[in-house]
MMTF fields as JSON, N, C-alpha, C and O atoms, coordinates in Angstrom:
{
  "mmtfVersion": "1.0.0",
  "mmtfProducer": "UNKNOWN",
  "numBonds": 359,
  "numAtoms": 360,
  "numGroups": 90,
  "numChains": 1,
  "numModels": 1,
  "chainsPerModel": [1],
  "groupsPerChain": [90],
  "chainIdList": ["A"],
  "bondAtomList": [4, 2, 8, 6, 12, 10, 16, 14, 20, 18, 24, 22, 28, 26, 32, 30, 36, 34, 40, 38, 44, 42, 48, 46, 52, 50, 56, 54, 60, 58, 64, 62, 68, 66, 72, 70, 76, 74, 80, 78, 84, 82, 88, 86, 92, 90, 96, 94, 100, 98, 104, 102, 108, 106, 112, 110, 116, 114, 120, 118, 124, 122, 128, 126, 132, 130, 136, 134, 140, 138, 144, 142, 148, 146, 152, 150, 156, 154, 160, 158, 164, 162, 168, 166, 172, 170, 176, 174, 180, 178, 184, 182, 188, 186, 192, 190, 196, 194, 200, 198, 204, 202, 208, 206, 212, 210, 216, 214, 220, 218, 224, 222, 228, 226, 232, 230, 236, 234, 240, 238, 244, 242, 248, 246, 252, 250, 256, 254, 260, 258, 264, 262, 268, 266, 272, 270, 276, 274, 280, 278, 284, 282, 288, 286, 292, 290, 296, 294, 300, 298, 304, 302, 308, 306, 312, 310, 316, 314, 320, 318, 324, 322, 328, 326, 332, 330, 336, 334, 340, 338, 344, 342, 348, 346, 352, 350, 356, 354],
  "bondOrderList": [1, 1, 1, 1, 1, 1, 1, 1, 1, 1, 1, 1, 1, 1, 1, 1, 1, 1, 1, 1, 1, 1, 1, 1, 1, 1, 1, 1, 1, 1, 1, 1, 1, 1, 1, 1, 1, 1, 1, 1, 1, 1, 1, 1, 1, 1, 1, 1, 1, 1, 1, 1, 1, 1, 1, 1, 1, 1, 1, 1, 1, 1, 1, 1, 1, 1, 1, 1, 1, 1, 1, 1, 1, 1, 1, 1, 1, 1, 1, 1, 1, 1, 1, 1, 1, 1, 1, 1, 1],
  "groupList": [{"groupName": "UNK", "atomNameList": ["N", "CA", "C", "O"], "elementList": ["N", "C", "C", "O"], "formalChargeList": [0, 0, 0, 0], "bondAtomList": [1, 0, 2, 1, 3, 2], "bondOrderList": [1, 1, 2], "singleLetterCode": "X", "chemCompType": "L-PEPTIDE LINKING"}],
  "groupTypeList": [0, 0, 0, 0, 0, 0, 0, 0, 0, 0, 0, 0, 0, 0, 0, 0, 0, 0, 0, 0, 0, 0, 0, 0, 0, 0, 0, 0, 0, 0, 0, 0, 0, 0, 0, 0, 0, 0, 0, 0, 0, 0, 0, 0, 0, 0, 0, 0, 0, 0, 0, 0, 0, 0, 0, 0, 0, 0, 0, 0, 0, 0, 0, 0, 0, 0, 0, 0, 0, 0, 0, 0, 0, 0, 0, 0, 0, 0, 0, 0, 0, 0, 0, 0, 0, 0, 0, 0, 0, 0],
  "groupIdList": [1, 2, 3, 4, 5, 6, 7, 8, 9, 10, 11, 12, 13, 14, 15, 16, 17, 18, 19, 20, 21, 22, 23, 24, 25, 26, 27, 28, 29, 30, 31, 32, 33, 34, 35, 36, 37, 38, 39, 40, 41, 42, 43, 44, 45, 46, 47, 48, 49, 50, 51, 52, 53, 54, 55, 56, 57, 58, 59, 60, 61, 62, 63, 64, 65, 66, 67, 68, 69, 70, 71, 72, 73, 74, 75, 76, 77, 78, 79, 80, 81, 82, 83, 84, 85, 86, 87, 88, 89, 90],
  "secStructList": [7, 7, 7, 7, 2, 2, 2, 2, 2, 2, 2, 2, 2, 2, 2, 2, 2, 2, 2, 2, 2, 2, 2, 2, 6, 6, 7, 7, 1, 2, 2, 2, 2, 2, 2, 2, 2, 2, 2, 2, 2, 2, 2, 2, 2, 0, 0, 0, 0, 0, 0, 0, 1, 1, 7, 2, 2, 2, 2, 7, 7, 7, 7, 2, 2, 2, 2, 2, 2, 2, 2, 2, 2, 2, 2, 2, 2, 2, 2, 2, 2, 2, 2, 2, 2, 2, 2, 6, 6, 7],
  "xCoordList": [-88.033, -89.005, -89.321, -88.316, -90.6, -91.25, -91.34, -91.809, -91.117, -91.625, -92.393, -92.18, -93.201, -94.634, -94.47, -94.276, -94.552, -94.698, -94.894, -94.356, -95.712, -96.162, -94.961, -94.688, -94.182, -93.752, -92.313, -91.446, -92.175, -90.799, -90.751, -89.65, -91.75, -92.196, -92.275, -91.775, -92.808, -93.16, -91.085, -90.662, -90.568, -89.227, -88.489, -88.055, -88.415, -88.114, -88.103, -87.148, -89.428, -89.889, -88.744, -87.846, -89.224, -88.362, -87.145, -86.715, -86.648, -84.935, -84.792, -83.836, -86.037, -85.324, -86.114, -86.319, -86.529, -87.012, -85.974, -85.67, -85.058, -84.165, -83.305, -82.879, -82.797, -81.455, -81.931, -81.364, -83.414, -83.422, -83.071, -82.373, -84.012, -83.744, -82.128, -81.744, -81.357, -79.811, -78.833, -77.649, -79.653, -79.186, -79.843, -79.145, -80.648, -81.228, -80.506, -80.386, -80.097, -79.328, -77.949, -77.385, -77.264, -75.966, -75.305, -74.206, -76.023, -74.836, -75.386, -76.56, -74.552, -74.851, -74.977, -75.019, -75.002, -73.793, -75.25, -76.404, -74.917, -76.227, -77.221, -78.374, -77.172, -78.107, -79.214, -80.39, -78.432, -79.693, -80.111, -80.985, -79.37, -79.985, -81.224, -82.213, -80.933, -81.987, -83.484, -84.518, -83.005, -83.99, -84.769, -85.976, -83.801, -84.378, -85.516, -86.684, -85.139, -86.009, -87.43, -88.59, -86.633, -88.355, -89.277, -90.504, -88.673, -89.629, -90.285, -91.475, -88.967, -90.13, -91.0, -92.03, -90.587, -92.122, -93.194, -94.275, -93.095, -93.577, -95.045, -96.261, -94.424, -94.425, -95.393, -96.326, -95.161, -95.757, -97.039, -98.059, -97.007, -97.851, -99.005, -100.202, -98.757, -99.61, -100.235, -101.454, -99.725, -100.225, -101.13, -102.019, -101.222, -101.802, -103.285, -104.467, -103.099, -104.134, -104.69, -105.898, -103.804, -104.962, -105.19, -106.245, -104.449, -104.693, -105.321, -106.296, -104.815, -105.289, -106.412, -106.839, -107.059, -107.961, -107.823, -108.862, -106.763, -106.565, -105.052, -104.331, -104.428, -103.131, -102.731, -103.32, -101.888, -100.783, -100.387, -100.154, -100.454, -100.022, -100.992, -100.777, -102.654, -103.628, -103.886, -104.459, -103.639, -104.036, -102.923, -103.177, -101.749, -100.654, -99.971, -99.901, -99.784, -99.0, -97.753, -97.671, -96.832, -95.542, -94.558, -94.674, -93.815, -92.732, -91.49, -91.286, -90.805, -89.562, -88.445, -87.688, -88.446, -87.641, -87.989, -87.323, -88.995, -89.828, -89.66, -89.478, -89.774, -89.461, -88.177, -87.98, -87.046, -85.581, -85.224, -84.281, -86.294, -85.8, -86.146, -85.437, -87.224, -87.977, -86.843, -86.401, -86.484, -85.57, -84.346, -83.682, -83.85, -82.198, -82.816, -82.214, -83.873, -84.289, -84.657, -84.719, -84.898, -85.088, -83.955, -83.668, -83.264, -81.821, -80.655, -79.795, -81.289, -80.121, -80.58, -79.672, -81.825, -82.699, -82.451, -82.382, -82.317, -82.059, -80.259, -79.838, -79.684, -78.13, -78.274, -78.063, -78.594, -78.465, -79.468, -78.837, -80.543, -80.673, -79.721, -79.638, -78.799, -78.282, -77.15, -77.081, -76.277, -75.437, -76.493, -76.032, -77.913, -78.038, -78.107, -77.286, -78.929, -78.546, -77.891, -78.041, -76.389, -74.5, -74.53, -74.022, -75.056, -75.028, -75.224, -74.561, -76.559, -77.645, -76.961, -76.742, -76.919, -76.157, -75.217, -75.354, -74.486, -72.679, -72.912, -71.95],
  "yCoordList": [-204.012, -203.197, -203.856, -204.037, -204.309, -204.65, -203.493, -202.411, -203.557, -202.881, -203.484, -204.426, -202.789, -203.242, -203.355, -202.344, -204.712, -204.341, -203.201, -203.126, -202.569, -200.74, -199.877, -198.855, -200.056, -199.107, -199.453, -198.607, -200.915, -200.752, -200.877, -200.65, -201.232, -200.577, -199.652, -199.244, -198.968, -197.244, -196.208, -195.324, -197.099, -196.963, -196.854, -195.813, -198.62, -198.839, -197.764, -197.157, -197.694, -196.655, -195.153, -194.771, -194.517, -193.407, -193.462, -192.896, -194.478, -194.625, -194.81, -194.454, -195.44, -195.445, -194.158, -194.068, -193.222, -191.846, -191.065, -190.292, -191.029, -190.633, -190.38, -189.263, -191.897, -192.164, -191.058, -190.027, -191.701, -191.0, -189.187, -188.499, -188.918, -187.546, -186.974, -185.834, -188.066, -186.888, -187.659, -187.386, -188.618, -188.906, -187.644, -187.255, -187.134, -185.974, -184.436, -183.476, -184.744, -183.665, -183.758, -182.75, -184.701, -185.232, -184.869, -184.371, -185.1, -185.068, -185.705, -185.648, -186.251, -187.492, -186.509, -187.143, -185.186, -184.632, -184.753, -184.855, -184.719, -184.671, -183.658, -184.065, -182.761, -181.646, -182.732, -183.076, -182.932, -183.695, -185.172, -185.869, -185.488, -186.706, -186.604, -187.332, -185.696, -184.802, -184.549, -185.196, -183.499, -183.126, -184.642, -184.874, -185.416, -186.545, -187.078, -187.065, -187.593, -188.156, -187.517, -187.922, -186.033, -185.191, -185.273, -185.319, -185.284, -184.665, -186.617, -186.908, -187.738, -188.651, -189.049, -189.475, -188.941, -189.216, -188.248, -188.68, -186.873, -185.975, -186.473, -186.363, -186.904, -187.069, -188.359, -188.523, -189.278, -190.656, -190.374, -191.015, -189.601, -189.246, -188.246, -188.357, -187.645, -186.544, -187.68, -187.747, -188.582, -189.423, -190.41, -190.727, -190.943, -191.956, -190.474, -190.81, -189.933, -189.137, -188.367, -188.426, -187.506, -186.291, -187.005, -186.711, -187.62, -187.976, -190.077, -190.599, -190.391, -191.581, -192.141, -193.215, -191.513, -191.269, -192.739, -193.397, -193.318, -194.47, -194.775, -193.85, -195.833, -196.401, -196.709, -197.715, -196.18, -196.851, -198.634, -199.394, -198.746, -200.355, -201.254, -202.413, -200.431, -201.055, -200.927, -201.88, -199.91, -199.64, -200.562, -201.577, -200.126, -200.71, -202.191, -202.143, -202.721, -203.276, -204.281, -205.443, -202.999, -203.302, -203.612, -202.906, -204.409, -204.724, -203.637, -202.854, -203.848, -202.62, -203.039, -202.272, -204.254, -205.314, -204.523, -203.734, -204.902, -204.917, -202.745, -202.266, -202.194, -200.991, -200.408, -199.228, -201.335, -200.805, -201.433, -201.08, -202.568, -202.999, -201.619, -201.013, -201.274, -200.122, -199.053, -198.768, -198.585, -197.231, -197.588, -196.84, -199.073, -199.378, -198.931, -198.158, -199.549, -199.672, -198.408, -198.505, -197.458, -196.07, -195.148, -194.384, -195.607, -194.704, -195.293, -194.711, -196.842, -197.311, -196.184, -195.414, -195.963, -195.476, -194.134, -193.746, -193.418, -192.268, -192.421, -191.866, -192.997, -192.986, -192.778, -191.796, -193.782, -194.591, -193.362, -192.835, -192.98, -191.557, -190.44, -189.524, -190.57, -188.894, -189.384, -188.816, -190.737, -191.101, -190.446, -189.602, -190.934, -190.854, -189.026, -188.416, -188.257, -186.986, -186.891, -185.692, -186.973, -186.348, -187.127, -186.664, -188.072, -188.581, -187.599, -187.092, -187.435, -186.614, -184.665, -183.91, -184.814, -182.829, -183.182, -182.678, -183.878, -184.023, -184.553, -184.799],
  "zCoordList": [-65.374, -66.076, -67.406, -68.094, -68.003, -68.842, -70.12, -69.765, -70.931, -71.996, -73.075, -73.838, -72.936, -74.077, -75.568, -76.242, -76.175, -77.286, -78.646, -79.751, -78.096, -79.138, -78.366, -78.994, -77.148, -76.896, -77.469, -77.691, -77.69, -78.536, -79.713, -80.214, -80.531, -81.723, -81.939, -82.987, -81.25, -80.892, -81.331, -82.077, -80.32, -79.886, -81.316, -81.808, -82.087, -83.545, -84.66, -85.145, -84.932, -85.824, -85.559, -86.308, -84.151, -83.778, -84.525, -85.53, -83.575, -84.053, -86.09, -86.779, -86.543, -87.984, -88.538, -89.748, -87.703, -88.53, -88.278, -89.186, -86.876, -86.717, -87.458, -87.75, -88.02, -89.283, -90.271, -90.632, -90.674, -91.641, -91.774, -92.519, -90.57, -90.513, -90.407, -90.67, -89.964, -89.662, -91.187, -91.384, -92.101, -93.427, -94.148, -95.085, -94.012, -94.977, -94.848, -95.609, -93.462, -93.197, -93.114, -92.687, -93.411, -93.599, -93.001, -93.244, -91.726, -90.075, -88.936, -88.571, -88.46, -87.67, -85.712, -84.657, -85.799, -84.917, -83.737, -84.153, -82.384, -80.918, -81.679, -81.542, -82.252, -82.824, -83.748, -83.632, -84.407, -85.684, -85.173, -85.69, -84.133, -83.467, -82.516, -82.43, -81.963, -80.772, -82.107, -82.274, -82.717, -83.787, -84.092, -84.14, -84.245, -85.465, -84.517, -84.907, -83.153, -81.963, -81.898, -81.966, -81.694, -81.487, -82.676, -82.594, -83.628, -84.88, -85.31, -85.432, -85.465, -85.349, -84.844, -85.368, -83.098, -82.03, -81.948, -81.547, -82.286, -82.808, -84.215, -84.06, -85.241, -86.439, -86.237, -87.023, -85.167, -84.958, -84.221, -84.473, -83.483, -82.124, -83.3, -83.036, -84.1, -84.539, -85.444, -85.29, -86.34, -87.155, -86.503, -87.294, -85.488, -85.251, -84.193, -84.115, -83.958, -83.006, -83.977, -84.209, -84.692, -85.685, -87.59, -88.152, -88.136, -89.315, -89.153, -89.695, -88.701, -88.305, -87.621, -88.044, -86.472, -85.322, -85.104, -85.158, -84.881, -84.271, -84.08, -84.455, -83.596, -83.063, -84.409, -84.804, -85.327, -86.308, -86.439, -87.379, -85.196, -85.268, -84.923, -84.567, -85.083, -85.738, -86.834, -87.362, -87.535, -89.242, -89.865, -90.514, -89.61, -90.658, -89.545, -88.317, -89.936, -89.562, -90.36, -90.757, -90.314, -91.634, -90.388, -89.386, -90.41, -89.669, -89.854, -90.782, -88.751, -88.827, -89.756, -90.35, -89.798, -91.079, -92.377, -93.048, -92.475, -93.871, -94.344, -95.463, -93.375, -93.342, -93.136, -93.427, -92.528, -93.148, -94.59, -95.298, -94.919, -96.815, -97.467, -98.271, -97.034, -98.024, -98.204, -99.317, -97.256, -97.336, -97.796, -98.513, -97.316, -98.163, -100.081, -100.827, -100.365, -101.506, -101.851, -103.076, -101.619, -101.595, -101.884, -102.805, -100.427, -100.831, -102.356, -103.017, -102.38, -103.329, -104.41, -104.722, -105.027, -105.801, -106.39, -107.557, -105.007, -105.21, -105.757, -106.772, -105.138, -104.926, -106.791, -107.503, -107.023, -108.402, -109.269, -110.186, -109.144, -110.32, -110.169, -110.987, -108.79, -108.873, -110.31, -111.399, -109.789, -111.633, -112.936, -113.706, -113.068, -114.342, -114.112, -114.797, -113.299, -113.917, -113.726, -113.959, -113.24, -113.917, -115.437, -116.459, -115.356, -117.033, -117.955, -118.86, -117.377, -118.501, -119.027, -119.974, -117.485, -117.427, -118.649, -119.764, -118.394, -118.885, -120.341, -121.069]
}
């Protein structure tokens, strides 16, 4: 069985909306993994058909690389302001 380029891109994306989603919810457990699946292909499928009126991986084309730097760099971000407000409170 062949799988298509967009469909494992398609696939990619899922899986790193996933992380994200069961990192926001700070549990890794079948519940927030399940959730994470639906709500990114969900989330992908509504974007590219009702806000996009075209295929995503014709408008953008950001690599899945280039889009797990973004979020390491994101979360370092966040990690790193929650120190300064305990700074700031304290």
């Amino acid at each position: 069985m062949h799988v298509s380029r967009s469909a494992y891109r398609f696939l990619v994306y899922v899986l790193i909306l996933m992380v994200v989603w069961c990192l926001w919810n700070e549990s890794f457990s079948l519940r927030r993994i399940i959730e994470g699946v639906l709500f990114g292909s969900l989330s992908l499928m509504l974007t590219s058909r009702v806000a996009l009126r075209a295929s995503y991986h014709d408008r953008f084309q950001v690599s899945p690389i280039k889009l797990l730097k973004y979020a390491a760099i994101v979360f370092v971000q966040i990690y790193l302001s929650g120190f300064d407000a305990i700074r700031l409170t304290f």
